[in-house]
N, C-alpha and C positions, 0 to 999 in steps of 0.2 A: 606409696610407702605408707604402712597402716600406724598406728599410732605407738606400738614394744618398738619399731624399726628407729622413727623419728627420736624414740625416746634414746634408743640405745647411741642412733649416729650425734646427738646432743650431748651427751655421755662423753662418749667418745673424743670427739671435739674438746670437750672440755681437759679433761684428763689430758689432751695431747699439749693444749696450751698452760696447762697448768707444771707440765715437766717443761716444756719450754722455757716459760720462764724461771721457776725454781730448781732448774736441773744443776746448779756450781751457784754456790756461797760465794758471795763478793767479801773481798777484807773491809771489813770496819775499822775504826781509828783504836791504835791501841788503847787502852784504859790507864794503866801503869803512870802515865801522866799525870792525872785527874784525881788520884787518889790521893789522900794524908799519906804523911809517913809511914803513922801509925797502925793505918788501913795495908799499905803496899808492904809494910814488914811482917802483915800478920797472913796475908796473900802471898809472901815468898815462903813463909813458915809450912804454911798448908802445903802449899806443889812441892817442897822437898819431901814432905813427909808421904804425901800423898804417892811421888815418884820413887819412895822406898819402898813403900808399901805395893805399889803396883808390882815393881820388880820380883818382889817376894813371893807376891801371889801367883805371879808367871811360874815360879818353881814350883808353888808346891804343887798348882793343878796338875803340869805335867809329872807330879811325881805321886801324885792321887792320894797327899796331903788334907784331906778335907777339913777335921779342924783347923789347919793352919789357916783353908782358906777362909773358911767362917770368920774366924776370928780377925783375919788383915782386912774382908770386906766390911765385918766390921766397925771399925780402929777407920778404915778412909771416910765411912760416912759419918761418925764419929766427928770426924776434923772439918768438918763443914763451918764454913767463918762465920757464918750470922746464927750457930750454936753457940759459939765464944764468948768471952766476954766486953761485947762491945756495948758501949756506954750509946744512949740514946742519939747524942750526938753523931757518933762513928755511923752509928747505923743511919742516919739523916744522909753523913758525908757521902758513903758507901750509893745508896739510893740517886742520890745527886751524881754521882760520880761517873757512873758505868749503863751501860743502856739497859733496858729491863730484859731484853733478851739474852743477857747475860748472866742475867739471876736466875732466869730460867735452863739455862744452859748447865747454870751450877747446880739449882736445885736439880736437874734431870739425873745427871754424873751421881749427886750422891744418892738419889730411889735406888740407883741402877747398883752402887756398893751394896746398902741393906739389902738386895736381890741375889747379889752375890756370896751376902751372907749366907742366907737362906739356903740358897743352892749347895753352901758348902755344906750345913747344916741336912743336909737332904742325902747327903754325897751320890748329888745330880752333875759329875764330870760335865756330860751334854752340856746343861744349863750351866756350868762356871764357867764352860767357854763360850760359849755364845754371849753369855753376860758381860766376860772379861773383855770381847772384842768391842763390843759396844761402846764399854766405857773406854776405850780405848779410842775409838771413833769419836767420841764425845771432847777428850781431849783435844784430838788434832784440829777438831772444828773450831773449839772453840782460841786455840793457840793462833789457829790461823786466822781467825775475827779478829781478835783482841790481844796479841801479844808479840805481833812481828814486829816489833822491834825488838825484842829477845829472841827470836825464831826466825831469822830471815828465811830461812830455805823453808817455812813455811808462807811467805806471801808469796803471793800470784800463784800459788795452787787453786787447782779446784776439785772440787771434793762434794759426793753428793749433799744437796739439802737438806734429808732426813738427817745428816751426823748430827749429835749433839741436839736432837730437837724428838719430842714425843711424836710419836706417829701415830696413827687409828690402827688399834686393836694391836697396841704394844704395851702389853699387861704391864711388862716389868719398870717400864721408862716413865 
């Protein structure tokens, strides 16, 4: 075996063990517990809003809406909780509270809105949906990490390990 071959079955290997083990999201502990009131009232404000606004924008893309979608992607990343106005302390609590892969999860969800802006602002149909499934995916990830005790019927799913996480050479996430 010459040395591209070695390299490649090395490669290979790798990659095979790395879907292995990362191929289904284990549930993490919900968060919802862990947080102030304060924090958990301004985290049910955002997902309602946010779940209006997703709905919205399901119509308009299918109805080739483009301002409208511009404008609701973005209004969700807009609503992003550590934009808000939380007091140094919330933001302490918030950090103490929830794992960092959940900030990450949040931050990705809302790149992925200002993307969807973008796109509508482009009126790139293509791009709003592929955008839209995304953040879509990003939710269930992250509902089924961190919110089944709100979501039952999403624990003990599994669902791949890219949802809700940046991937190599994924511009828009």
């Amino acid at each position: 075996m010459n040395k591209k071959q070695s390299y490649r079955t090395i490669l290979s290997v790798a990659m095979l063990a790395s879907l292995a083990t990362s191929g289904a999201v284990v549930a993490a502990q919900p968060v919802g517990p862990d947080l102030t009131d304060k924090l958990r009232g301004l985290l049910v404000k955002e997902m309602v809003e946010i779940e209006a606004a997703m709905q919205e924008t399901y119509s308009a893309i299918i109805q080739g809406k483009h301002n409208e979608v511009a404008q609701k992607g973005q209004a969700i990343h807009d609503s992003f909780i550590l934009e808000q106005s939380l007091t140094e302390q919330d933001e302490q609590d918030l950090v103490a509270a929830v794992p960092q892969e959940f900030l990450q999860m949040d931050g990705r969800f809302h790149r992925l809105a200002a993307s969807l802006a973008e796109a509508g602002k482009q009126q790139d149909t293509q791009a709003q949906v592929n955008t839209f499934n995304r953040m879509t995916e990003s939710c269930v990830a992250c509902h089924s990490r961190y919110v089944t005790d709100r979501f039952e019927g999403l624990d003990n799913q599994s669902f791949p390990a890219a949802w809700g996480h940046d991937a190599g050479g994924d511009s828009q996430g």
